[in-house]
DRENVO-135913 format. One record per residue (C-alpha): residue number from 1; x, y, z. Coordinates in steps of 0.2 Angstrom, whole numbers, padded with zeros to 4 digits. Layout:
BEGIN
PT, NUM, X, Y, Z;
...
END
This chain:
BEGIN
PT, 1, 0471, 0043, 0299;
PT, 2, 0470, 0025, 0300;
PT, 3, 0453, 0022, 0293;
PT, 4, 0459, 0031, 0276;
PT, 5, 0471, 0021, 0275;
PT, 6, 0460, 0006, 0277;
PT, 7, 0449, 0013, 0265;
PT, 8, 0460, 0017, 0252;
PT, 9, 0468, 0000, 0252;
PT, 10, 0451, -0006, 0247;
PT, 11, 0448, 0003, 0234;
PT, 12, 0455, -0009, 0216;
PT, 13, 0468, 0000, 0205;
PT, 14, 0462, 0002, 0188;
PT, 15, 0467, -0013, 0177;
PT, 16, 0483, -0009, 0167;
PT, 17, 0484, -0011, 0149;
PT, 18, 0502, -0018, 0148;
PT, 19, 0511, -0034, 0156;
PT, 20, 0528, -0034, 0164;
PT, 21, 0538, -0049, 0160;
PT, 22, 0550, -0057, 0172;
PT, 23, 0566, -0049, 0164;
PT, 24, 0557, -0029, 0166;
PT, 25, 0551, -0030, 0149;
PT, 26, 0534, -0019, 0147;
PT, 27, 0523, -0026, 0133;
PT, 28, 0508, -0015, 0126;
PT, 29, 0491, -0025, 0126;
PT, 30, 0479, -0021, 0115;
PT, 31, 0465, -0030, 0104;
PT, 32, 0464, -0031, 0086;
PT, 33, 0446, -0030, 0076;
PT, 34, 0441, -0040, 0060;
PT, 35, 0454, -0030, 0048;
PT, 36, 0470, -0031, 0060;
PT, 37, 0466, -0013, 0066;
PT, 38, 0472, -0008, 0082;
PT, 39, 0460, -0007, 0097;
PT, 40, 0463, -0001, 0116;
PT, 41, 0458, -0008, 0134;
PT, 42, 0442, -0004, 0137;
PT, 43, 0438, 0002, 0120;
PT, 44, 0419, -0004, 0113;
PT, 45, 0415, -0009, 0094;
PT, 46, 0403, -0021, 0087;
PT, 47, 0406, -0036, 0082;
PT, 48, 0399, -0047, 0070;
PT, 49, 0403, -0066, 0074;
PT, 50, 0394, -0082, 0066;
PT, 51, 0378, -0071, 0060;
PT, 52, 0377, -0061, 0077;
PT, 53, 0381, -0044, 0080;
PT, 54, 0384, -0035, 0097;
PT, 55, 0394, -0024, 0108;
PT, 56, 0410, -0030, 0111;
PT, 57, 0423, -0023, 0124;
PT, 58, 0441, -0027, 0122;
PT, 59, 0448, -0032, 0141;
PT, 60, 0460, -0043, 0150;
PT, 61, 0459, -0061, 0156;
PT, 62, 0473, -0069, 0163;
PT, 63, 0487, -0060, 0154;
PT, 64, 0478, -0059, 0138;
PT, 65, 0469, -0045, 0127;
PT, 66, 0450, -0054, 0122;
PT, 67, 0436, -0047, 0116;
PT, 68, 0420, -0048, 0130;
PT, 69, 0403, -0048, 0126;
PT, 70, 0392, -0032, 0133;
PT, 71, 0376, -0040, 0132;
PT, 72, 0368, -0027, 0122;
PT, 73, 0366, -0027, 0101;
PT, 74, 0374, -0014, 0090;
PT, 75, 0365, 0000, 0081;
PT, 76, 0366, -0003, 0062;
PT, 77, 0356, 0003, 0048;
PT, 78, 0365, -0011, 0037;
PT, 79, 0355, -0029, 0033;
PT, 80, 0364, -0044, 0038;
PT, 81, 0370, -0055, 0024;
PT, 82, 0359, -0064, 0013;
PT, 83, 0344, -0052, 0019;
PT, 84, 0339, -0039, 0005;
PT, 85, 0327, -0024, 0005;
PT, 86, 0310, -0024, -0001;
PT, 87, 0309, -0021, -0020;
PT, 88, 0290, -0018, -0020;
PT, 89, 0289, 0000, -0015;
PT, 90, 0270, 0001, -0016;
PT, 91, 0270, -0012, -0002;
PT, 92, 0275, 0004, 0008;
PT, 93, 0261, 0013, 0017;
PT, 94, 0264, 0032, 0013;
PT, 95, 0251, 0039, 0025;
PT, 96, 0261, 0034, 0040;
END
């Protein structure tokens, strides 16, 4: 009996999403995405900062929401700005 409670003990809680304040007040925490939308812990979107674009994943770091980068790129079939398609549609191999 006393291993398993040894073992759970080490076993991390799951991170909580709100913060209790001194006085017993529970604030929700959250990140917001480019448009002020609403976006929960642990939640993924991509994110498109200074030309860049990747996975982002809204966590917390030392009491506050911020938006932490996956590592891996986001799957778009958008251009980035200030790129434009090719207007030459003969340029296009059709036998591929």
């Amino acid at each position: 009996m006393m291993r398993l409670i040894v073992i759970l003990g080490l076993v991390a809680p799951p991170a909580l999403a709100d913060v209790t304040t001194p006085g017993g007040r529970v604030i929700e925490c959250y990140c917001t995405d480019s448009t002020g939308g609403r976006v929960e812990m642990g939640e993924e979107i991509c994110l498109f900062v200074d030309g860049r674009a990747f996975i982002a994943r809204c966590e917390m770091a030392l009491n506050n929401p911020i938006w932490r980068d996956t590592g891996r790129g986001c799957v778009s079939s958008r251009l980035p700005e200030g790129l434009q398609p090719a207007l030459d549609p003969a340029s296009i191999d059709a036998q591929i």
